[in-house]
C-alpha positions as CSV (number, residue, x, y, z in Angstrom):
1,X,0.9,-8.9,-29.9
2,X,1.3,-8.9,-26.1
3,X,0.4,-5.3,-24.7
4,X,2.9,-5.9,-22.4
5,X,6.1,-6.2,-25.1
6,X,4.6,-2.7,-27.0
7,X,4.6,-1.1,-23.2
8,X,8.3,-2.6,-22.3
9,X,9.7,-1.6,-26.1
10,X,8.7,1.9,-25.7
11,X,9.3,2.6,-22.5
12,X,13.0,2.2,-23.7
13,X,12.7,5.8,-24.5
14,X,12.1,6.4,-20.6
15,X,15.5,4.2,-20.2
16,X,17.6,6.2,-22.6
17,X,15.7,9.5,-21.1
18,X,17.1,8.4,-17.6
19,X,20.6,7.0,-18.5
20,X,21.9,10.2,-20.9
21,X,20.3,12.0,-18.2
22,X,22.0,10.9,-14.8
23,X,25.0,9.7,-16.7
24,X,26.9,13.1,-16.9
25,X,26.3,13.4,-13.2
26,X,29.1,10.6,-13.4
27,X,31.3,11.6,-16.3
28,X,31.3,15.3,-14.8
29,X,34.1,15.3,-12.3
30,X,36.3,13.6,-14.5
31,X,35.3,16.1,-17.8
32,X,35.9,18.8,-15.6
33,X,39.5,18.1,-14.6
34,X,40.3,16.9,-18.0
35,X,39.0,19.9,-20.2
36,X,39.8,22.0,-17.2
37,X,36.1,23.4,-16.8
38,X,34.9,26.4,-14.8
39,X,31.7,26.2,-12.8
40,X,30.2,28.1,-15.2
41,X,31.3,25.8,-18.3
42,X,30.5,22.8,-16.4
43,X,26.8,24.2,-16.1
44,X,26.6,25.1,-19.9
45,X,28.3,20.9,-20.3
46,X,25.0,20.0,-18.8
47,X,22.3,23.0,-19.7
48,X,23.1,22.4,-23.3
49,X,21.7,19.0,-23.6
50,X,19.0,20.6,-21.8
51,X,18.4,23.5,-24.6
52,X,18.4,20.7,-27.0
53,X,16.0,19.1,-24.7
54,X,13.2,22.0,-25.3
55,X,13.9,22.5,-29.3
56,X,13.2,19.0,-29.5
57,X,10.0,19.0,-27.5
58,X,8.9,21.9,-29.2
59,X,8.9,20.5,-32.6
60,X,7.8,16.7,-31.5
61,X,4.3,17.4,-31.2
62,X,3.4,18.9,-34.3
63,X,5.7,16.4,-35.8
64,X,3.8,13.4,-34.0
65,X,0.3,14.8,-35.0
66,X,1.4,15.4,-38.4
67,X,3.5,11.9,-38.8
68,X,2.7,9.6,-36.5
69,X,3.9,8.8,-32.6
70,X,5.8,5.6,-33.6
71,X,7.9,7.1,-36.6
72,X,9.1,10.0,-34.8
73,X,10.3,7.6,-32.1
74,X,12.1,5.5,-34.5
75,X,13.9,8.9,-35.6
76,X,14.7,10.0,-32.5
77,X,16.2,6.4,-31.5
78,X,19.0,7.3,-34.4
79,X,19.7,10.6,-32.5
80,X,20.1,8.7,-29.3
81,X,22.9,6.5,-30.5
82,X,24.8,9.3,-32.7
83,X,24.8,11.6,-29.6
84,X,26.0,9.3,-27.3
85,X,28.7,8.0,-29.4
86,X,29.8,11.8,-30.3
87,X,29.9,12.3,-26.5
88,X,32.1,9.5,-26.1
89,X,34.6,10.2,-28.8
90,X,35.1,14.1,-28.0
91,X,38.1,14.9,-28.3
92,X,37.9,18.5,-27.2
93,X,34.8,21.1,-26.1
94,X,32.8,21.6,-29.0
95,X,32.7,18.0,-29.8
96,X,31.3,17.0,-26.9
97,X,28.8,19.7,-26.6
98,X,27.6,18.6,-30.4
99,X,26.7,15.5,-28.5
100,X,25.1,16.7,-26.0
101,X,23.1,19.2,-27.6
102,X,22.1,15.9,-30.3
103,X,21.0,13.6,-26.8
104,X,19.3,16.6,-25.5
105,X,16.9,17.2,-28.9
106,X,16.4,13.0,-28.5
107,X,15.8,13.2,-24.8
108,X,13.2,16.3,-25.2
109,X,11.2,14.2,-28.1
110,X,11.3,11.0,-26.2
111,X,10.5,12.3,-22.6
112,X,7.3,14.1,-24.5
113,X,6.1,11.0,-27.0
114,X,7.0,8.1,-24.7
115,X,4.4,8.8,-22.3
116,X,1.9,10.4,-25.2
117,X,2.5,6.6,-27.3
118,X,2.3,4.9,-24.0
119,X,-1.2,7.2,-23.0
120,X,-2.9,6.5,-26.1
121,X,-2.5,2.7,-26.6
122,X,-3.4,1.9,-22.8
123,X,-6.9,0.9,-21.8
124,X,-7.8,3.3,-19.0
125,X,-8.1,1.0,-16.0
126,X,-4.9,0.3,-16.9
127,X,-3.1,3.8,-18.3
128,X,-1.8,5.0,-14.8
129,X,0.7,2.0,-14.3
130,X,1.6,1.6,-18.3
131,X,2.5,5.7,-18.6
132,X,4.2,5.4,-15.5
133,X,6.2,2.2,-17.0
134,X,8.0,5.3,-18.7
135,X,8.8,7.0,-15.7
136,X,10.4,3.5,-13.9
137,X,12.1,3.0,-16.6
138,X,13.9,6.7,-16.6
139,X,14.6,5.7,-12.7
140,X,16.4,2.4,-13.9
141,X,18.0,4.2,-16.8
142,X,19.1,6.9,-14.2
143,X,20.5,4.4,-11.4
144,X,22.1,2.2,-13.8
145,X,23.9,4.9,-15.4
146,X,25.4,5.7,-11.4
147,X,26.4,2.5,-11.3
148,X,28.2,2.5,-14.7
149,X,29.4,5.1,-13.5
150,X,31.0,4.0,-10.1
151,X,32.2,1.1,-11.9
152,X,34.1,3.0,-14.7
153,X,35.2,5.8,-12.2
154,X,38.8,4.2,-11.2
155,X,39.2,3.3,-15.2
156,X,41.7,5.7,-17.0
157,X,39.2,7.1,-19.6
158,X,36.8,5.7,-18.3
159,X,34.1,8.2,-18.6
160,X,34.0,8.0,-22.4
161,X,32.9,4.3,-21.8
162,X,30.0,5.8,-19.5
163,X,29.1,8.1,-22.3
164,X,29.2,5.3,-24.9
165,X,27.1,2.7,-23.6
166,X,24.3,5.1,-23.9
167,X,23.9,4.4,-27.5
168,X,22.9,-0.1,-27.1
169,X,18.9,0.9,-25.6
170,X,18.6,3.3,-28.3
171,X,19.4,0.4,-31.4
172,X,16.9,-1.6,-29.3
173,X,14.7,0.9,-29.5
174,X,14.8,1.8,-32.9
175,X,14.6,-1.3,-34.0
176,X,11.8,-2.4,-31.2
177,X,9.6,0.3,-32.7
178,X,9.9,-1.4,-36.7
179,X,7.6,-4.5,-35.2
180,X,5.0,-1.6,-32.9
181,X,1.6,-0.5,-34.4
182,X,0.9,3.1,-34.3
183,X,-1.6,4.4,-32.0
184,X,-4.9,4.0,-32.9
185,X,-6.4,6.8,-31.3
186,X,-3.7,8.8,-33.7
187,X,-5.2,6.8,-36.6
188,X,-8.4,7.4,-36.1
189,X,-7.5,11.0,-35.8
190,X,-6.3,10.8,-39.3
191,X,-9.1,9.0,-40.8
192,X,-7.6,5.7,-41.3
193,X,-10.4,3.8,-39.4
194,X,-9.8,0.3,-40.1
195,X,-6.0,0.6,-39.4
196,X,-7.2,1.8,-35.8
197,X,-9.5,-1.4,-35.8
198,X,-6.5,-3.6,-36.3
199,X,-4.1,-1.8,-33.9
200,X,-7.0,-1.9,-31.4
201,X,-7.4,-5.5,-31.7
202,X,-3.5,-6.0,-32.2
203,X,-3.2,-4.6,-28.8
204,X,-6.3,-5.8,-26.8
205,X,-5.1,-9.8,-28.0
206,X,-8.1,-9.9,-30.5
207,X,-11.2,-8.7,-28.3
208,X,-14.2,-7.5,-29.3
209,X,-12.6,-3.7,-29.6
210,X,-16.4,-1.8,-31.2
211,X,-17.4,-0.3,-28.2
212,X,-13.8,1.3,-27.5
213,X,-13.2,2.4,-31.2
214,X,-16.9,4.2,-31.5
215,X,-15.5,6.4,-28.4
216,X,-12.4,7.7,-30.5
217,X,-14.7,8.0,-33.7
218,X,-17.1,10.4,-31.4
219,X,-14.1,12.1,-30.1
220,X,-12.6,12.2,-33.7
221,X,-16.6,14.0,-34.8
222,X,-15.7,16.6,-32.1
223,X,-12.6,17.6,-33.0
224,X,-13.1,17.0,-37.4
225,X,-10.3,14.9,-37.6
226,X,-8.1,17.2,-38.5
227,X,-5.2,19.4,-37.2
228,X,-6.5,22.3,-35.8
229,X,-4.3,25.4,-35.8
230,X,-2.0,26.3,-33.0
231,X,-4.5,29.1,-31.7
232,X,-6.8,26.5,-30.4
233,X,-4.4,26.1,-27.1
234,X,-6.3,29.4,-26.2
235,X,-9.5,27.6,-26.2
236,X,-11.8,27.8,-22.7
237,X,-11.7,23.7,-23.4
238,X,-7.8,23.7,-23.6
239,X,-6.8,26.8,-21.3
240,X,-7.3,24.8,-17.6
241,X,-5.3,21.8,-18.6
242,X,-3.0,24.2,-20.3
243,X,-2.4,26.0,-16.5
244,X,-2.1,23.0,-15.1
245,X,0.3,20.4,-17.5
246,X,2.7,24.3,-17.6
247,X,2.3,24.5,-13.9
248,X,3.6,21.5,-13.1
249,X,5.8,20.9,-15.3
250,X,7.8,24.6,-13.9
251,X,7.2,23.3,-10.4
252,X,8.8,19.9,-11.8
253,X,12.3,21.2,-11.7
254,X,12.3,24.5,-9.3
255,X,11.7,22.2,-6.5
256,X,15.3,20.9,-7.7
257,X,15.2,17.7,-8.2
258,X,17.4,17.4,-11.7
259,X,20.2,19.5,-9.4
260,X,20.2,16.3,-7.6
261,X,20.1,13.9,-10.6
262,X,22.8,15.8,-12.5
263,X,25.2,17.3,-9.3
264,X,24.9,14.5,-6.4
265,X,28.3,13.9,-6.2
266,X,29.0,17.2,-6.3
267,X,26.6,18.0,-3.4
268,X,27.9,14.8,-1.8
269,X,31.7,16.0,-2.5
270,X,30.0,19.2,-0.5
271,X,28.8,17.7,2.3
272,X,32.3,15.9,3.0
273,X,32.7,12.7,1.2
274,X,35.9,11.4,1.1
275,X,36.3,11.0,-2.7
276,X,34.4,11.1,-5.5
277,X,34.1,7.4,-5.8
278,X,32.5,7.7,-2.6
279,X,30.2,10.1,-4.0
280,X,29.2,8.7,-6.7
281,X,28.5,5.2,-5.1
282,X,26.0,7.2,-2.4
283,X,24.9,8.7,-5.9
284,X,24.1,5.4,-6.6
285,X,21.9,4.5,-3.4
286,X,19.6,7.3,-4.0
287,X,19.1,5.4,-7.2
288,X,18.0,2.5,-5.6
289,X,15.4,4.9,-3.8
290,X,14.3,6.5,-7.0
291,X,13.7,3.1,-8.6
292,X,11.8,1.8,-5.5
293,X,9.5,4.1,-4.6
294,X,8.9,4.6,-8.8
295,X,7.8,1.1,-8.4
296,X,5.4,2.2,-5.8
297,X,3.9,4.4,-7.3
298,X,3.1,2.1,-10.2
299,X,1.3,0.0,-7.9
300,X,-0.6,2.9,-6.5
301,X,-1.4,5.4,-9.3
302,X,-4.9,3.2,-10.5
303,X,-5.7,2.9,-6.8
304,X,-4.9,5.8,-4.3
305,X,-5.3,8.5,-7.6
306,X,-2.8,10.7,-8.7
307,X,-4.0,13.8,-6.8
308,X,-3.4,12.3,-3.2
309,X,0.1,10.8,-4.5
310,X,0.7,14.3,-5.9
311,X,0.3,16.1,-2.7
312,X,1.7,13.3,-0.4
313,X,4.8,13.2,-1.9
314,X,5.3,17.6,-2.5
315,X,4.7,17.7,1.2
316,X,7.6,15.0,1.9
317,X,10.0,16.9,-0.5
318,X,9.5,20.2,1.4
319,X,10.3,18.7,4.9
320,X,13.2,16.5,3.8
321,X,14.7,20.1,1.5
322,X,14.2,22.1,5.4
323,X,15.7,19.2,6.8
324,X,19.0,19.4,4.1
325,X,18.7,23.4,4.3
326,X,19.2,22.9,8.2
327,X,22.1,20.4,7.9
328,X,24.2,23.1,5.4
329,X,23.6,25.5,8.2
330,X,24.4,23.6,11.1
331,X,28.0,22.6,8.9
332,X,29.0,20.3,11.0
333,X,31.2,18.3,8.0
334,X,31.3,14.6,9.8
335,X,27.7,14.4,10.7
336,X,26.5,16.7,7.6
337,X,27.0,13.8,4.8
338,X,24.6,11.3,6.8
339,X,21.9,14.0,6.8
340,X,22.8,14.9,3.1
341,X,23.0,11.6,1.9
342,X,19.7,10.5,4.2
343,X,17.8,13.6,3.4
344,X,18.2,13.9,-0.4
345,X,17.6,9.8,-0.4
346,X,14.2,10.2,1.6
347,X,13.3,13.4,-1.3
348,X,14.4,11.2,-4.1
349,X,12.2,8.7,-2.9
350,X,8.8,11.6,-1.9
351,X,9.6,12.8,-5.3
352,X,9.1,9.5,-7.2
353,X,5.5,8.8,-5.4
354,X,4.3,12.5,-6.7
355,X,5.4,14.7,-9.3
356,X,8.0,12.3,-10.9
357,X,5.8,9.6,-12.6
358,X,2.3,12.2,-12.0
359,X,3.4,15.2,-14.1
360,X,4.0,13.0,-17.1
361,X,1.1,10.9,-16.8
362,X,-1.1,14.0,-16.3
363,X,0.0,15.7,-19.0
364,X,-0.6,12.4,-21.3
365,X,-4.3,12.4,-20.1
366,X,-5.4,16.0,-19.6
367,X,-5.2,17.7,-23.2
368,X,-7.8,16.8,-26.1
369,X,-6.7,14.7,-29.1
370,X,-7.0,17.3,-31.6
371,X,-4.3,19.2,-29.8
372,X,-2.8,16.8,-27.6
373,X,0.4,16.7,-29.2
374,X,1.3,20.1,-29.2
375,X,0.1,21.0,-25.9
376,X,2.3,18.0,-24.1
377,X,4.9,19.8,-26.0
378,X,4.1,23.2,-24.8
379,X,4.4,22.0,-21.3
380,X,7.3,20.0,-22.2
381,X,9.5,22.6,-23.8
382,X,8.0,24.5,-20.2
383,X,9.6,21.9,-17.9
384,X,13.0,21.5,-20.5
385,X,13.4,25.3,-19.8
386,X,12.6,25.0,-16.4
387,X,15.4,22.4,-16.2
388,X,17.8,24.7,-18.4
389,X,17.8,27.8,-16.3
390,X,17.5,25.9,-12.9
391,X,20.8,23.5,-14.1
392,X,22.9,26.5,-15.7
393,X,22.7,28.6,-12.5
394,X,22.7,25.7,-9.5
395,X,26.7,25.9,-9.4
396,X,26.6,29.2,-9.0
397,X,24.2,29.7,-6.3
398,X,25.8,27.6,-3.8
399,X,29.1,29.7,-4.7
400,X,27.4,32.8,-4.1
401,X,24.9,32.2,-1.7
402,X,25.5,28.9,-0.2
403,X,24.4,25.5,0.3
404,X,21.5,26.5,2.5
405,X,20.3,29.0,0.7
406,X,19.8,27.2,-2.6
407,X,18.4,24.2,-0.7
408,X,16.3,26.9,1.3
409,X,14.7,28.2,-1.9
410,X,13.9,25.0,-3.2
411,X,11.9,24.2,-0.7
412,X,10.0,27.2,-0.6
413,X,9.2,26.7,-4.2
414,X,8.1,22.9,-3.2
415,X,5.7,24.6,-0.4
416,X,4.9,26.8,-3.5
417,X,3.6,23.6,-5.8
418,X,2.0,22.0,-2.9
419,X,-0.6,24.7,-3.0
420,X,-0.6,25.1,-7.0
421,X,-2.1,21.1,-6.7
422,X,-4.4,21.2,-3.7
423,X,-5.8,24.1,-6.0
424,X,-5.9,23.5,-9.2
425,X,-5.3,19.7,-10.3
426,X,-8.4,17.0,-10.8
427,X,-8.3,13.6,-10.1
428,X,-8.0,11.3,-13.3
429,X,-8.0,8.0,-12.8
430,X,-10.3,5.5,-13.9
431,X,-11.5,7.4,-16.6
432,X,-10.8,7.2,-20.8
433,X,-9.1,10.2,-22.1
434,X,-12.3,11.2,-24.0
435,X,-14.5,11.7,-20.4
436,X,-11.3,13.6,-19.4
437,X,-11.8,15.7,-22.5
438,X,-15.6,16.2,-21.9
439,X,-14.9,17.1,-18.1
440,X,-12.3,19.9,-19.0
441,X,-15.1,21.1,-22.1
442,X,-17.9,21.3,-19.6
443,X,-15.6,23.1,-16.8
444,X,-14.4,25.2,-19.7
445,X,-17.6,26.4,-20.8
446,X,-18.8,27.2,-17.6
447,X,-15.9,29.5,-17.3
């Protein structure tokens, strides 16, 4: 099988992650006039996909160590396409939270496996650009649901048709994922050596595969092959990456980036745009950014490292935040949707070099494979919550404090994360997920 077809099928789970995401950023305006939606009930219309986000990335990885990476994902593919069509259908408030809160548990298991499936099946000259595949794919999934979106947005009703065509990647997926082997390094894990011979060889187009399957048998010797209880995320081996998958993944979304991704035309509608069609086809531009400098990064992440991308593209999100900070204040409402528009493009675009596709692909190499699983989902259920508290009280900041203000914080927290990285995260690339392992033991045990 061509690596290339397991990479693309998968990293439907990034496209579904993106669309369900970006797509209420859309549907919003029109939700809230319909059900007649405060601020605060418009924040809960979004947070609660975001609470179903972190249950569902708390209980995917002991449910991928204990089951398998590619089963799960065919589950969760299910979940996508009922939540999406409950969304679609709602006829009132509780039916289309239901929906949400469904998407949200299939968006929190998929934006935690994707990248772990993705991690584990890549060779490691390779892994930076195939993990990141995922993140691309959540910046196509989020710019085409803008452009649904903008297409839909003079359609009576039409925002149930945005909702609903959520649910076609996730039959692809599920059924994209029958035909995928399971990860091999999870097989070996489990003892089930031969069947991680054959995926090996599936996915390597028949090479001679000895040499990479003796290095998961010696990691499997380290670790016993079995599941190891939940106390061994205190372990000196396991407490470093720990600080560091957490840490980023709270620095993630309290530089504000999801605000962006779920409230742009909002903030647009703020700045002075003349309609909300307006705002959500600007919306759509910063798409195009997203997606474009995602692609970038692809190219880059083997090459330049993930470090330097890391901390080129936190420093570009603080000065473009001070630059949006500074617009809000000057108010000037002509002028002030250029330098919204232009600013939040330019920290779309910093953010998708750095911590957009880095975080997840850090967190999908750093941990060891006896606990890998659960601790991409303790740092996932840490960025989900993140995302929860950040989403639920962004309305209500810029009513009570102001435009500046909120943007003002943001960027203090950005300045924050810049300094969290130049401290405390390694370079990865180029190197198999068992040297990253023996690294973090030996830097452990010094400790």
């Amino acid at each position: 099988m061509n690596f290339k077809v397991v990479a693309a099928t998968a990293s439907l789970g990034g496209l579904l992650f993106g669309y369900d995401t970006g797509v209420v950023s859309g549907a919003l305006p029109f939700i809230r006039d319909l059900f007649q939606l405060s601020e605060a009930m418009q924040g809960f219309v979004v947070s609660i996909a975001l609470l179903g986000a972190a249950a569902g990335a708390a209980a995917a990885g002991q449910l991928a160590d204990a089951y398998g990476r590619r089963k799960v994902i065919i589950v969760v593919a299910g979940f996508f396409v009922v939540g999406a069509l409950l969304c679609a259908i709602a006829g009132n408030v509780p039916v289309l939270l239901a929906g949400r809160l469904i998407l949200g548990v299939a968006i929190g298991v998929a934006s935690m496996l994707t990248p772990l499936y993705l991690a584990e099946m890549a060779p490691a000259d390779k892994r930076g650009s195939v993990v990141s595949l995922n993140q691309m794919c959540i910046t196509v999934g989020i710019l085409l649901s803008y452009i649904v979106a903008y297409l839909l947005s003079e359609m009576d009703g039409g925002w149930r048709w945005m909702l609903a065509i959520g649910c076609l990647p996730g039959v692809v997926l599920g059924l994209g994922m029958i035909a995928l082997p399971e990860s091999p390094r999870w097989l070996a894990g489990q003892g089930r050596h031969e069947e991680a011979a054959a995926a090996l060889k599936t996915l390597r187009g028949g090479a001679d595969v000895s040499a990479e399957l003796a290095a998961l048998r010696t990691d499997l010797t380290r670790s016993d092959g079995a599941l190891v209880p939940w106390s061994a995320l205190l372990e000196p081996r396991v407490r470093i990456p720990l600080i560091v998958g957490v840490g980023l993944a709270v620095f993630q979304q309290v530089t504000g980036i999801n605000t962006v991704i779920y409230y742009a035309p909002i903030i647009f509608e703020k700045a002075g745009m003349a309609s909300t069609s307006a705002a959500i086809l600007a919306t759509a531009g910063v798409g195009v950014v997203n997606v474009a400098m995602t692609y970038v990064a692809l190219k880059l992440l083997d090459t330049a490292g993930r470090r330097k991308l890391l901390l080129i593209g936190l420093a570009g999100m603080a000065a473009m935040l001070a630059v949006l900070t500074l617009g809000f204040a000057i108010g000037t409402e002509g002028p002030l949707a250029w330098i919204a528009t232009l600013s939040v493009a330019a920290y779309v675009g910093f953010f998708a070099i750095g911590l957009g596709p880095v975080f997840w692909l850090l967190i999908s190499e750093i941990f060891p494979l006896a606990v890998r699983g659960r601790a991409m989902g303790v740092a996932t259920v840490a960025n989900w919550g993140s995302n929860l508290i950040v989403s639920q009280v962004f309305l209500m900041l810029i009513a009570g404090v102001g435009s500046a203000a909120t943007f003002g914080l943001f960027a203090v927290m950005t300045v924050a994360a810049l300094a969290f990285t130049f401290a405390l995260v390694p370079e990865t690339k180029g190197r198999t997920l068992e040297e990253i392992e023996a690294s973090f033991a030996e830097t452990g045990a010094a400790r």
